[in-house]
C-alpha positions, 0 to 999 in steps of 0.5 A, spaced: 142 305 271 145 299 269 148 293 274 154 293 271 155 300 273 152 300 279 157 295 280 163 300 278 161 307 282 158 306 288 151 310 288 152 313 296 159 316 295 158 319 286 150 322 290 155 325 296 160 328 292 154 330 286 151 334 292 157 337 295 160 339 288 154 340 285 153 336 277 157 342 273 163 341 277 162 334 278 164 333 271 170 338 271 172 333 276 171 327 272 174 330 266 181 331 271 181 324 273 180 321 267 186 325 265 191 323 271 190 317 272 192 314 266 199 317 268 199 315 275 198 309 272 203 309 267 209 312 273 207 307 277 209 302 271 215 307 271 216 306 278 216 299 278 222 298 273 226 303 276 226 300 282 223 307 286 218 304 292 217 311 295 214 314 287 210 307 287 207 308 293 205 316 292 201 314 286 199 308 288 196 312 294 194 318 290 190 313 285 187 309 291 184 317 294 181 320 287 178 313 287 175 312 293 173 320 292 168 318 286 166 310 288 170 306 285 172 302 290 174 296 287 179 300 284 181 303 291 181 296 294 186 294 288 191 300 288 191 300 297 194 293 296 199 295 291 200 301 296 201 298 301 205 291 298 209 296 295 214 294 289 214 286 291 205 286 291 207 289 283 210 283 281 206 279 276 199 281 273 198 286 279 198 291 275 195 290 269 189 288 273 189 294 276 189 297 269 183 294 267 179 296 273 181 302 271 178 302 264 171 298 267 172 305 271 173 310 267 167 308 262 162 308 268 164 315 270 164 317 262 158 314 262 154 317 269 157 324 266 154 323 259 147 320 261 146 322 268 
């Protein structure tokens, strides 16, 4: 396993969830993840523009609990901070950073599912 991924995916909480689930279903739940967070992302930018603080927080609250689920915990810790700042901790590149984690994330779980 590379470093850069080991740095990505904590190994602890993707093998607890890998022996609770079982390595077929782990993959259906990163494929599903794969699939919502981009639109959790998406309406969170929506959120942000509208004004809509509550639809902000829910987003941000589900991104920070699908991360934590498969060890992405700098993306966890990024979408805790905006869900906890709510609107006025989204001013500026908050987001786009959060987005870019996202995709370090997204490539690591593609990849430990692709290669074990």
């Amino acid at each position: 396993m590379s470093d850069s991924r080991e740095s990505i995916i904590d190994s602890a909480a993707w093998s607890e969830l890998e022996q609770t689930a079982g390595a077929d279903f782990m993959a259906e739940l990163v494929q599903t993840f794969l699939e919502e967070a981009p639109t959790m992302l998406a309406s969170m930018r929506e959120a942000l523009a509208a004004g809509h603080a509550d639809d902000f927080r829910r987003n941000a609250h589900s991104l920070k609990s699908n991360s934590l689920t498969f060890g992405a915990l700098a993306l966890a810790a990024q979408a805790r901070a905006l869900e906890q700042g709510g609107l006025p901790a989204a001013q500026g590149s908050e987001l786009d950073a959060l987005e870019q984690e996202w995709q370090r994330v997204a490539a690591a779980l593609q990849e430990r599912i692709e290669h074990g």
